[in-house]
N, C-alpha and C positions, 0 to 999 in steps of 0.2 A: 504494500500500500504506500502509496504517494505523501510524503508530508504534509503538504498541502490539502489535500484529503480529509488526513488525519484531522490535521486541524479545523476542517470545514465541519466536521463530526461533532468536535470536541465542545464546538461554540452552544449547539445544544442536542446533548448525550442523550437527556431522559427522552427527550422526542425523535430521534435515531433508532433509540433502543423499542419504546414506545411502538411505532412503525412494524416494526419488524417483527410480524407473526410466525416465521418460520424458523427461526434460530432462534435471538435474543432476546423474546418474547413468545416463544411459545406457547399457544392457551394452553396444551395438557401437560407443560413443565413446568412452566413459570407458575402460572395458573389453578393446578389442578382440573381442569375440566375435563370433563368427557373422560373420567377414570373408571369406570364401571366400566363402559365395551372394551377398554383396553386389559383391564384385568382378570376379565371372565370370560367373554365370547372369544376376543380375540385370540382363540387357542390356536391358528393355521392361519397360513399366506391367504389363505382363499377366504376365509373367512373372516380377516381384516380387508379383505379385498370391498366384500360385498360391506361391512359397514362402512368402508369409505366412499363407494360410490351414495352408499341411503344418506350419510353425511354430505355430499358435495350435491344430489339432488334438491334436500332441504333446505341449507343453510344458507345459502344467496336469496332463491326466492322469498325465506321465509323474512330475513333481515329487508330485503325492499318492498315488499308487503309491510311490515310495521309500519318502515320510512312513512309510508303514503298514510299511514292510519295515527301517525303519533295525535296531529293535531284535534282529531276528531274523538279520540279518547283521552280525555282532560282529567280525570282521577289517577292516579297513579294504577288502585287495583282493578278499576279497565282495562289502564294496559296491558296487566298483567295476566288478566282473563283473556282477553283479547288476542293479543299475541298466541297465549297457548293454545285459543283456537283456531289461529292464522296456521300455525307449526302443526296441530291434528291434523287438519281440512288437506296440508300437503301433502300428511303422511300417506295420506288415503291413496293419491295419485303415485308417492312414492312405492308404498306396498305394489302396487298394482304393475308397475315397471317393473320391480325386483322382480315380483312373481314369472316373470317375463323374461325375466335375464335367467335365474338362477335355478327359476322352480323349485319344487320344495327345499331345496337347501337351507332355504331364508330358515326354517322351522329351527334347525337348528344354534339358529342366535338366539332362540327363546324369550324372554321378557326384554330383552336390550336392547333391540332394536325397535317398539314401541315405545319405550323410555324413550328416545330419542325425541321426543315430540315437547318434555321435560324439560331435557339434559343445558345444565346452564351453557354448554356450547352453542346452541343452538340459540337461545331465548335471554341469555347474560345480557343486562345491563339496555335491554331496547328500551325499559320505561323510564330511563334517567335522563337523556338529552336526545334533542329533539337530531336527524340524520338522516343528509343527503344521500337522493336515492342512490348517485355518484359513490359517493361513500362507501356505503351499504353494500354496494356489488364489489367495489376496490377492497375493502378489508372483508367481506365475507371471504372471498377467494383466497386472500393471504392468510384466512384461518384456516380455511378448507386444507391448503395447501399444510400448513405447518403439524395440523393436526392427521392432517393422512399418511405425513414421513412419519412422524412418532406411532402412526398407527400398525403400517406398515412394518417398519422395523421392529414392532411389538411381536405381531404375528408372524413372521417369518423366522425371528429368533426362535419362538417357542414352539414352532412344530420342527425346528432344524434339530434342536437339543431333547425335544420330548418326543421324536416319532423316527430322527434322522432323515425328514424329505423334505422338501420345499415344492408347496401346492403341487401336494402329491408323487411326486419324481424322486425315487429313492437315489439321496445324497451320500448321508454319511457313512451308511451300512450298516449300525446300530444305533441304539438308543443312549444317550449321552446322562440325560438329565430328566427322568421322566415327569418330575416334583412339578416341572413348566406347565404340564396340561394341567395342572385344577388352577385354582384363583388364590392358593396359598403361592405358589410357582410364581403366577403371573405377579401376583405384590411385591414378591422379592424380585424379579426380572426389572419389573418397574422402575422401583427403588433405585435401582444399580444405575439401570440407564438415566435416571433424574439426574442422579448423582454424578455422572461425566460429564452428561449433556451441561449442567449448570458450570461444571468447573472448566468445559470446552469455552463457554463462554467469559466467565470470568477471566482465563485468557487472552480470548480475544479485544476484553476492555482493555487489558492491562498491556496489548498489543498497541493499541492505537493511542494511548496514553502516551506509548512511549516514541510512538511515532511522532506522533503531535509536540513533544518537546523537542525535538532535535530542530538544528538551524535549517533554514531552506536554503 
């Protein structure tokens, strides 16, 4: 990285940092969100597959639909009725594509993928300030994104370690860690990955800090 850069960064960090859904702001690292499908459903690649795409259906539409509805529900807990019935009404449509894509497979995410309609990833923070529909599609997508890598890498670790395959294609040739497939497995997988993921970053603060003091 460029000095210059650096510096351009450094003049305001928490709105850099802010920004950025995908790394240095992660909603399910930073955040906690959306820890439930990651620590329970998300047992296989394919199976984090199909919650990311019910997530990346959802969560754009469902954030520009509020956008359009903030002003006309003026109580806070309107909104917040409101909203979750904005996120239901989609799910329906969503269900209906999954069924579509995946056929009964979906069955197997069990209760977490209608939580989804809940899950503060989806419905966080829409009845606080008021948000351009602009917006609404620009950081919906940066969530989508940030939260389908963590989703992703969730699920493909724990069927590599607990089955030896990745979406099904026998990889390692035995079973490594079979603890991965329940949701005690996926807590501590979690954990672990929180745990680099925040200290990856914490480097990379202290990267650009350090860039940012040298001369240009």
């Amino acid at each position: 990285m460029r000095t210059k850069r650096a510096k351009q960064i450094m003049e305001d960090m928490d709105h850099y940092i802010h920004h950025d859904r995908i790394f240095l702001n992660n909603p399910a690292v930073m955040q906690g969100m959306g820890l439930a499908p990651l620590v329970i459903a998300a047992t296989t690649g394919r199976y984090a597959f199909m919650l990311l795409v019910a997530v990346a259906l959802m969560l754009v539409p469902t954030r520009v639909i509020c956008s359009l509805l903030y002003r006309r529900l003026t109580p806070p807990l309107m909104r917040v009725v409101g909203y979750c019935g904005v996120s239901a009404s989609i799910y329906i449509l969503v269900r209906l594509a999954l069924n579509g894509m995946f056929g009964n497979d979906i069955l197997e995410l069990g209760i977490y993928l209608p939580l989804l309609v809940v899950d503060p990833l989806i419905v966080y923070r829409h009845g606080r300030v008021p948000e351009p529909v602009s917006k609404a599609v620009s950081k919906g997508l940066r969530i989508t994104l940030g939260y389908g890598l963590i989703l992703m890498l969730t699920g493909m670790l724990r069927e590599l370690f607990a089955a030896g395959t990745l979406f099904g294609v026998p990889v390692l040739g035995f079973v490594a860690l079979p603890l991965l497939s329940s949701p005690a497995g996926g807590f501590i997988l979690v954990g672990v990955l929180f745990a680099i993921w925040r200290s990856c970053c914490a480097l990379y603060e202290k990267y650009i800090r350090t860039e940012a003091s040298r001369e240009v």
